[in-house]
Backbone as CSV, one residue per row, in Angstrom:
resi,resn,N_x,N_y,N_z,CA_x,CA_y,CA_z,C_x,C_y,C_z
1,UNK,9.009,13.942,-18.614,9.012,13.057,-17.453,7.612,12.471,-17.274
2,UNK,7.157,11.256,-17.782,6.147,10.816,-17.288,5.616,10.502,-15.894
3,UNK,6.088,10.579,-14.753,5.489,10.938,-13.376,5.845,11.931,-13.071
4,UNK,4.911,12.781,-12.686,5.299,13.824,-11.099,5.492,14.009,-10.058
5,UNK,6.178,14.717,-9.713,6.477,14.805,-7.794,4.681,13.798,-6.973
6,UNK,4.416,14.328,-7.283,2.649,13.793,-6.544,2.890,12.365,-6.513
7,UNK,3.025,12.232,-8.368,3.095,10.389,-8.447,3.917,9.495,-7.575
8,UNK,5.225,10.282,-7.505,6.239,9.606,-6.433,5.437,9.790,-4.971
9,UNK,4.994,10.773,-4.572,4.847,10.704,-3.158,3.462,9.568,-3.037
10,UNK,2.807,9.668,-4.235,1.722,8.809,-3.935,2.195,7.246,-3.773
11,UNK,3.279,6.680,-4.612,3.766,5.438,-4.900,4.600,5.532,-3.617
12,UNK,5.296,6.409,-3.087,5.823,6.398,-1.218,4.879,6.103,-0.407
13,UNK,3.604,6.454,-0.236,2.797,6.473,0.669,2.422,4.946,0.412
14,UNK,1.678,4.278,-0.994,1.795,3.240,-1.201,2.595,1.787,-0.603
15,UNK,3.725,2.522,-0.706,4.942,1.533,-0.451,5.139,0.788,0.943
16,UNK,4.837,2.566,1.758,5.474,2.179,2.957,3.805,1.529,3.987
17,UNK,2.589,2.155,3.232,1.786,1.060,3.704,2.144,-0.300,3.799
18,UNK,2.135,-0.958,2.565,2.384,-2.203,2.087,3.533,-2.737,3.193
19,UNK,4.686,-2.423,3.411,5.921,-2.324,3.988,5.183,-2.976,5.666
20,UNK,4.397,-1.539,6.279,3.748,-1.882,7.808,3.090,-2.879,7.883
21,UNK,2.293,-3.235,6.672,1.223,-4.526,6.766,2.250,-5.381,6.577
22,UNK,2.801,-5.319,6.282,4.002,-7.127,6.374,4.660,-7.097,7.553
23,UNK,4.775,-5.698,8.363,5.811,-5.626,9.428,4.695,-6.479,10.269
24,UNK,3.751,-5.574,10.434,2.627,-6.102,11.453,2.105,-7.711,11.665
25,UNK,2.209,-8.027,10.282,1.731,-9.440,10.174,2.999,-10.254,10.712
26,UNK,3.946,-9.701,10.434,5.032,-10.717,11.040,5.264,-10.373,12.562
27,UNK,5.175,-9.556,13.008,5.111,-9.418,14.341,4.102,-10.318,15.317
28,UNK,3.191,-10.088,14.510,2.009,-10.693,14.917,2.269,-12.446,15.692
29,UNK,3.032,-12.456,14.719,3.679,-14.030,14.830,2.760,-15.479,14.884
30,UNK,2.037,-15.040,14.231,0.880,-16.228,14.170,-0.296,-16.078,12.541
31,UNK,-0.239,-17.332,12.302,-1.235,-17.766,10.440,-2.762,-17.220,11.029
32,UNK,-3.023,-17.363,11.785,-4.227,-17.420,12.494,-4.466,-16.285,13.385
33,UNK,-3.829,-15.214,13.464,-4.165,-13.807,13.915,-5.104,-13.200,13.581
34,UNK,-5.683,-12.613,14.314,-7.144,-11.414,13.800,-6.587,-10.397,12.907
35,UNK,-5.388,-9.496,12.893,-4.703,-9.146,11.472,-4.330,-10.092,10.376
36,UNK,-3.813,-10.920,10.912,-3.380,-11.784,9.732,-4.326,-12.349,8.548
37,UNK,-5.167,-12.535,9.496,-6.932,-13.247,8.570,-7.571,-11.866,7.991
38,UNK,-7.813,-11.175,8.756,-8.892,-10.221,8.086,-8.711,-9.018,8.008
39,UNK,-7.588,-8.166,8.755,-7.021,-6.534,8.330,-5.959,-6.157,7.779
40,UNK,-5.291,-7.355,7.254,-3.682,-7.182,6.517,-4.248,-7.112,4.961
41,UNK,-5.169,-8.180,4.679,-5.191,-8.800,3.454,-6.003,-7.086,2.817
42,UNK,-7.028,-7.072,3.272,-7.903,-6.106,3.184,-6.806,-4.765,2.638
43,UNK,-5.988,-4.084,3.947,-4.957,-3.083,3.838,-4.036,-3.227,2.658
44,UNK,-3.250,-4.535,2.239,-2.647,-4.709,1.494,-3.337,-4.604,-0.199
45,UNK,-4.924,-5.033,-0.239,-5.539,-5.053,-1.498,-5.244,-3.164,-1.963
46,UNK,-5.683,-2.814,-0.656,-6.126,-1.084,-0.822,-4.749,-0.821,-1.533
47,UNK,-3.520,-1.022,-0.596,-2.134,-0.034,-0.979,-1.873,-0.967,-2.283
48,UNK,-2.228,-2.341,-2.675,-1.828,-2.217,-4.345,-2.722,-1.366,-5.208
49,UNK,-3.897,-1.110,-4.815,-4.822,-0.576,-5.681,-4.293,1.184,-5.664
50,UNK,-3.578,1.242,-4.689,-3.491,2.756,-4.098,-1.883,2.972,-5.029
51,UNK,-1.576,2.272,-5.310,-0.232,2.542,-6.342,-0.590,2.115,-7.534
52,UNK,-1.509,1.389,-8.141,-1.986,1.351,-9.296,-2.632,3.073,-9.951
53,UNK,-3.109,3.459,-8.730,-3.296,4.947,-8.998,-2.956,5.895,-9.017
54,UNK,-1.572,5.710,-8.053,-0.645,6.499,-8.223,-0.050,6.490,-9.785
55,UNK,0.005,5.787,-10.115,1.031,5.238,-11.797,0.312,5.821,-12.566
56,UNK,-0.987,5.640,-12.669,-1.780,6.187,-14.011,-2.529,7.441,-13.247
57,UNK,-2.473,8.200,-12.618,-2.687,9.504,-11.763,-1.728,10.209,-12.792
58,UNK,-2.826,11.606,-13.439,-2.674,12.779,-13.846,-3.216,13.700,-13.430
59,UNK,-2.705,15.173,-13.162,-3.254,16.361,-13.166,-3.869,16.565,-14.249
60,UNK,-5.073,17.342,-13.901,-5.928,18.196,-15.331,-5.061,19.303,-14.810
61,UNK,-4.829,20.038,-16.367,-4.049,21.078,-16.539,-5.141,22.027,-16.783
């Protein structure tokens, strides 16, 4: 099995970031929001980078 339990929970945690920052931004309801401009984009860079690491994330044995 090339992922482990970890990898999945890490690519969950990932996900459902990504998931809130779109909820939020759409709630927000405006192009021009103080999330929308400068704490979504930011959050969203992290949780792709944060599942890029989840994927290639190994235990040392």
């Amino acid at each position: 099995m090339p992922l482990g339990k970890i990898n999945y929970l890490f690519l969950g945690i990932g996900t459902v970031v990504i998931a809130l920052s779109y909820s939020i931004m759409y709630l927000e309801n405006g192009a021009y929001g103080f999330f929308s401009l400068y704490i979504s984009p930011v959050i969203l860079v992290g949780a792709y980078a944060w599942i890029l690491f989840a994927l290639l994330y190994r235990r040392k044995a």
